[in-house]
N, C-alpha and C positions, 0 to 999 in steps of 0.2 A: 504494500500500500504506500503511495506518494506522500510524505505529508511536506507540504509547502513550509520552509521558514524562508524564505523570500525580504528583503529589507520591502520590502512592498507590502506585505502583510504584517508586520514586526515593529515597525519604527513608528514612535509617536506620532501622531496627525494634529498638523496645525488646528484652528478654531476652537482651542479648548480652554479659552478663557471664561469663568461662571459668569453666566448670565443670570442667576437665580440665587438670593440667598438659601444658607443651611435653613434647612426648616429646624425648628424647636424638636428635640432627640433623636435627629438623625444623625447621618456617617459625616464625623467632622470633616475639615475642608481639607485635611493633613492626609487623609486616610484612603485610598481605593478599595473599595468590596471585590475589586475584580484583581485575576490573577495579570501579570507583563506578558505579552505573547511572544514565545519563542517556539523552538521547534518541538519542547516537550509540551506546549501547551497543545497543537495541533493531534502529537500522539497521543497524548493523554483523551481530547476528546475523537476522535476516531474509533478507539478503544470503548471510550461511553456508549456511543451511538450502536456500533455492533453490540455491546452487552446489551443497551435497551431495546432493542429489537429483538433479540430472541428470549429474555426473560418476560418479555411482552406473550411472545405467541408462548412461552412455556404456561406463564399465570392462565390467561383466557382459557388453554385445552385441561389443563388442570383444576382451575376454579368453576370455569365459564366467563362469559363475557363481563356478566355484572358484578358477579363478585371480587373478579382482578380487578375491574375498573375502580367498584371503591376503597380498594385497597390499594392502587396504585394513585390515587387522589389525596387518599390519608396521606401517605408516605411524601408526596409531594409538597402539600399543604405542609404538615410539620416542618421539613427541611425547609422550604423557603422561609417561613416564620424562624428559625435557628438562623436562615442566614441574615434575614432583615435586623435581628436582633444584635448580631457581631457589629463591634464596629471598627473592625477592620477583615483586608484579606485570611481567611483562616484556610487553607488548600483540602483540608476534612473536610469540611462544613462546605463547601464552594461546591467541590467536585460530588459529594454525596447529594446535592443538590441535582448538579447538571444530570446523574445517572437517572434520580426520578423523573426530573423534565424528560428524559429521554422513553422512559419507559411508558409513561403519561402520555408524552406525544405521540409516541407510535398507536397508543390505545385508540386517542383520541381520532386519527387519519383510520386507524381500521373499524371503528364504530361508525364512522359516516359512511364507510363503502359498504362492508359486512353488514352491519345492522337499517343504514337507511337506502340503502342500496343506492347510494350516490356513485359514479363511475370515478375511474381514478383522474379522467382527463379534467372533470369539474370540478373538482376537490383541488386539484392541483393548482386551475384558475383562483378557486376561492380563497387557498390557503396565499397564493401570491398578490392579491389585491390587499387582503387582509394584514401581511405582510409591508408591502408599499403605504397603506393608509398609518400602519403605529411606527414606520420610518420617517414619514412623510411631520404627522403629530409632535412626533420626539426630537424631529429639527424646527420645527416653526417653534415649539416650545422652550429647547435648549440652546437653538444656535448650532449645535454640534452632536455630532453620530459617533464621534469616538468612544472608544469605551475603556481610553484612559481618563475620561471625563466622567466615570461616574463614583463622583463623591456628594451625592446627596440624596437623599429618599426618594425625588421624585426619577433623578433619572436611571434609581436605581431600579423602580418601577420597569418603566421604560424598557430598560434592559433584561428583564428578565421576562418580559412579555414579547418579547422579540423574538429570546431565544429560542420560549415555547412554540412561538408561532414559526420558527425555522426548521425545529425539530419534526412538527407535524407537516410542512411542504412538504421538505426532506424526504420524509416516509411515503407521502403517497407521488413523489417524483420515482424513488427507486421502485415500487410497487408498479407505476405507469410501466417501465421499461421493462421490468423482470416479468411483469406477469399481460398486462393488454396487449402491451408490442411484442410479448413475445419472443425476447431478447433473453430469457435465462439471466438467473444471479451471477455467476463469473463474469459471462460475457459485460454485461453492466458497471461491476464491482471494477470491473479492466476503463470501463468506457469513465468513469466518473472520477477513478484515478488521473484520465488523461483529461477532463476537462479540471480538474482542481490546479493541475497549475498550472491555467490560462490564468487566473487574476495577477498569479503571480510571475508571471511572464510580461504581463500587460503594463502592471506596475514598475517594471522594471524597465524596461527597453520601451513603451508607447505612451508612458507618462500617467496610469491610471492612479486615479485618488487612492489614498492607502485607506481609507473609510469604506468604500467601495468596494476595493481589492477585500480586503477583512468578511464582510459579511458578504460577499458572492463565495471565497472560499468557505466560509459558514454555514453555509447556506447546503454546500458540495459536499462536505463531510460529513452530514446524515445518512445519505444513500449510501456515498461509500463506504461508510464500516459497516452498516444493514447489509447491503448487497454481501459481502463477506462472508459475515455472519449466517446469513440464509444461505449460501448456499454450505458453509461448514455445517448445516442444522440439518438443513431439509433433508429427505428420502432421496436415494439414488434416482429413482424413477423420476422423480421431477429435478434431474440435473444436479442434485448437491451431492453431498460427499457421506450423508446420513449418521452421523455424528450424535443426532438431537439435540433440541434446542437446550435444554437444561443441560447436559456436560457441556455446551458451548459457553453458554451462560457461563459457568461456574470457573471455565479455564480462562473465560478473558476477565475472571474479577483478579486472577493474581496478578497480571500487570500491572493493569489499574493502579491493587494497593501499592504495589512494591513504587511503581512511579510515585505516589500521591504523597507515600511514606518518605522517601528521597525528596520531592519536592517542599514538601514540609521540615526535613531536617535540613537541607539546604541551603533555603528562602531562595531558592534559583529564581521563581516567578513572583519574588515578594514587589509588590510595586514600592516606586519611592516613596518615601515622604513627604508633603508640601507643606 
C-alpha cells in the first residue's frame, strides 16, 4: 500500500491565523487536538480504515445490523466525548477515536445501501455534496481548512464531522468499484493506491494547495485500506484470499497498537506549541 508523505501533504498550510476566539473551556490556543502529518500518520490511518471495514462487516454478520450499529454509535459517541474532553493531542485517545469513526462510517455507507436500498452510485453523490457543503461551512466560518488550525471547539467540531463524512464516501466509493463496476477488491485496492498519490504528485510538481492535496488524499485512504482488507477477508469465490473478517480485524489491530504505542512514547506527531 502507497502511503503518501509528500511535502505537499505534510507541511503546514498558510491561512491559519484564528479568526475566532477560544470559546469558554475549550482547547486552548497553545494546544492542537490533532496529530502533525507525516508519513506515520498516513500509515497509521490506512491501517484504521482497513480494520474499520472488516470489524464492521464482522459486528453486523455476528450481531446483525442493529445491534452492531448501536454499539458501534456507543463506542463512537464515548470516544469523541474523551477526545473533546482532552485538551491536548493525546495519540490513544485521537486514534481510538479515528478506529470508531471508521467502523461507524462504514456502518453508516452500508445501512443506506443494505438496508435503504440506496445504490452505491447515489450515496457516493450524496456522501460528496455533503462532504463539499461542511468544507464549504468550515471555510466561510474559519477562514481556513487546515487542520493545523484546529485549536478550538468549534473547528474542532468541524473536523471531526468531516472526517466522519470522508470515512462514509470513502466506503461507499471502494464499494462502487469493488462491487457495481465490478472491479474486485485487489484490482481497486491497486487502483486507489495509484490514485492516492496524485495529490501528492500534484502538490509537488503542478502547484496544488496542500489543504486540498490533505483531504483528496483523505479522502483516498478509506477505500484503500477497505479494499485491502476485503479482499484479505472475503471468500475465495468472491476474489479475496478468505482469511475472514474477524482474524483480519484482529491482525491489523497489532500494528495499529505497536505504531500508536511508538507514537505516543515518541511524541513523533506531537504538534507544537503556540
Amino acid at each position: 500500500m502507497a502511503q503518501p508523505s509528500s511535502e505537499a501533504l505534510t507541511r503546514p498550510v498558510g491561512g491559519e491565523g484564528s479568526r475566532t476566539p477560544v470559546p469558554e473551556g475549550g482547547p486552548g490556543p497553545g494546544w492542537s487536538k490533532v496529530p502533525q502529518v507525516t508519513a506515520l500518520f498516513w500509515g497509521v490511518k490506512v491501517l484504521t480504515t482497513g480494520m474499520g471495514e472488516t470489524a464492521s462487516d464482522y459486528l453486523g454478520r455476528t450481531l446483525g445490523p442493529i445491534p452492531a450499529g448501536t454499539l458501534g454509535l456507543a463506542g463512537l459517541v464515548a470516544l469523541l466525548v474523551l477526545q473533546f474532553r482532552t485538551t491536548r493531542y493525546r495519540p490513544w485517545v485521537y486514534w481510538s477515536a479515528i478506529v470508531m469513526v471508521s467502523v461507524f462510517g462504514t456502518m453508516a455507507a452500508d445501512v443506506v445501501h443494505v438496508m435503504a436500498g440506496i445504490p452505491y452510485t447515489v450515496s457516493v453523490i450524496a456522501f460528496s455534496l455533503g462532504l463539499a457543503a461542511l468544507l464549504t461551512a468550515w471555510y466561510v466560518s474559519e477562514g481556513t481548512l487546515s487542520i493545523h488550525s484546529v485549536r478550538t471547539r468549534r473547528r474542532e467540531t468541524f473536523y471531526w464531522a468531516t472526517v466522519l463524512t470522508t470515512f462514509a464516501l470513502g466506503t461507499a466509493v471502494g464499494d462502487l468499484t469493488a462491487g457495481t463496476l465490478g472491479w474486485g477488491y485487489l484490482p481497486s485496492g491497486i487502483l486507489f493506491t495509484a490514485l492516492i498519490a496524485v495529490p501528492a504528485l500534484a502538490g509537488r510538481f503542478l502547484g496544488l494547495n496542500a489543504v486540498a492535496a490533505f483531504w483528496w488524499a483523505y479522502v483516498l485512504t478509506r477505500p484503500l485500506g477497505a479494499s485491502f482488507a476485503d479482499w484479505m477477508g472475503v471468500s475465495t469465490t468472491h476474489g479475496g484470499l478468505g482469511w475472514g473478517t474477524g482474524p483480519v480485524t484482529l491482525t491489523l489491530i497489532a500494528p495499529i497498537a505497536l505504531l500508536v504505542g511508538y507514537l505516543a512514547l515518541s511524541h513523533r506527531d506531537t504538534p507544537p506549541e503556540r
